[in-house]
C-alpha positions as CSV (number, residue, x, y, z in Angstrom):
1,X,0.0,0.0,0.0
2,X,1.2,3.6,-0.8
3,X,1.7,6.0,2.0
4,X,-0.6,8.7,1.6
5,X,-1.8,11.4,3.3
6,X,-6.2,12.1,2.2
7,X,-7.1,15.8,2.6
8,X,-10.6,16.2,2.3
9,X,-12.4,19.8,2.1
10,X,-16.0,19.0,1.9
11,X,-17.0,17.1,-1.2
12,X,-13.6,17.5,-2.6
13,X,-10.6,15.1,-2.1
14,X,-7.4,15.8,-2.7
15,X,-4.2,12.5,-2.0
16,X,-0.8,13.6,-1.3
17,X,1.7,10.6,-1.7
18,X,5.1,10.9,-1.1
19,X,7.7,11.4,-4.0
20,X,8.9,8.4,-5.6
21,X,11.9,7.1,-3.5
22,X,11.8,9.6,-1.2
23,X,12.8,8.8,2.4
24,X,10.8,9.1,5.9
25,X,11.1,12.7,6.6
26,X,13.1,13.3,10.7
27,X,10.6,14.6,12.6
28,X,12.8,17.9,13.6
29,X,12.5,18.6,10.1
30,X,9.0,17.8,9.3
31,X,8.3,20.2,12.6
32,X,10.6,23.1,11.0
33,X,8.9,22.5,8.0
34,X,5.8,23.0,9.0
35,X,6.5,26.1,11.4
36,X,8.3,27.8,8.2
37,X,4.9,27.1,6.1
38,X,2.3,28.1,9.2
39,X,4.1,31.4,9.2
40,X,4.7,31.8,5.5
41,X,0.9,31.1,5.2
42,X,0.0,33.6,8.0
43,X,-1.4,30.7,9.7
44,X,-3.6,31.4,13.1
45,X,-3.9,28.9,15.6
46,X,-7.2,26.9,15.9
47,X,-7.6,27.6,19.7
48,X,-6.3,30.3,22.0
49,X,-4.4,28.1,24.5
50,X,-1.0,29.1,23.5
51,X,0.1,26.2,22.4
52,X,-0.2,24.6,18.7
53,X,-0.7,21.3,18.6
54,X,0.4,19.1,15.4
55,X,-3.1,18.2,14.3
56,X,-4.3,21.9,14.6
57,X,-1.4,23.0,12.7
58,X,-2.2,20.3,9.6
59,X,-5.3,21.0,9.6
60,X,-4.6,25.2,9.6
61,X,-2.2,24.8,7.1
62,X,-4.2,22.2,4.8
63,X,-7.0,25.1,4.7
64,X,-4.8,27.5,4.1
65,X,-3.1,25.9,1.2
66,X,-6.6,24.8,0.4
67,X,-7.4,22.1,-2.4
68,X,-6.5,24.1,-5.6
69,X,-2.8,24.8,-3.9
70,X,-2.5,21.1,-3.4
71,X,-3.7,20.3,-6.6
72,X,-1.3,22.7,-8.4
73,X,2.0,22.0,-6.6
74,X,2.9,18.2,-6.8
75,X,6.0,19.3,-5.0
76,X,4.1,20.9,-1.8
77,X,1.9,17.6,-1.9
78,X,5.1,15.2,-1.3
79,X,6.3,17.5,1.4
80,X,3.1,18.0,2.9
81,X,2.3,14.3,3.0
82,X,6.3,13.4,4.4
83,X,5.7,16.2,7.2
84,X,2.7,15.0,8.2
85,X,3.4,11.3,8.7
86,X,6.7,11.9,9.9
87,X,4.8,13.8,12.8
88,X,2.0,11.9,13.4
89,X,4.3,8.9,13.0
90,X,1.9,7.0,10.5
91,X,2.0,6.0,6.5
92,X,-2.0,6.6,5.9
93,X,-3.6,9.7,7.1
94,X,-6.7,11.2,6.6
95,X,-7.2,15.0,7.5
96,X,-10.9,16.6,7.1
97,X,-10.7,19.9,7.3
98,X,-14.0,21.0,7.2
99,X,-14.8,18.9,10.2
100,X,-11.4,19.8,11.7
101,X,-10.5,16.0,12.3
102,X,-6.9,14.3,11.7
103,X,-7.4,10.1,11.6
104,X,-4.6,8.0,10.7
């Protein structure tokens, strides 16, 4: 089975897989990773607690992209998905951001 990451925004679907032959991501660099993109995407946090956690910050920064960004960027897919499971530790993840839910 390939590792993939399902981003679903309402009726639309969008599967980031990870580039062909492309390594497990460390997890210090999927978490740099994503801090650079929550910031260069002017990402707010989901809840005012002072603390981000992971699966806020996928889903914040999956809506942000939003499913035409993914889409367009096969590049920003791969990283997306390798940051992702490389955080949540898991090859198959499904994030709904509509509903705000992260399953793997």
């Amino acid at each position: 089975m390939k590792a993939t990451v399902r981003l679903s925004f309402g009726p639309t679907e969008v599967l980031c897989h990870l580039p062909q032959g492309s390594a497990p991501q460390a997890v210090e660099d999927a978490r740099r990773w994503l801090d650079d993109r929550f910031v260069a995407y002017e990402c707010e946090p989901l809840r005012p607690i002072g603390k981000v956690l992971t699966r806020d910050k996928l889903i914040v920064l999956a809506e942000a992209i939003g499913a035409r960004g993914f889409e367009a960027d096969e590049a920003l897919r791969g990283d997306f998905a390798r940051a992702a499971m490389a955080m949540l530790g898991s090859d198959s993840v499904h994030i709904d951001v509509d509903a705000r839910q992260v399953s793997f």
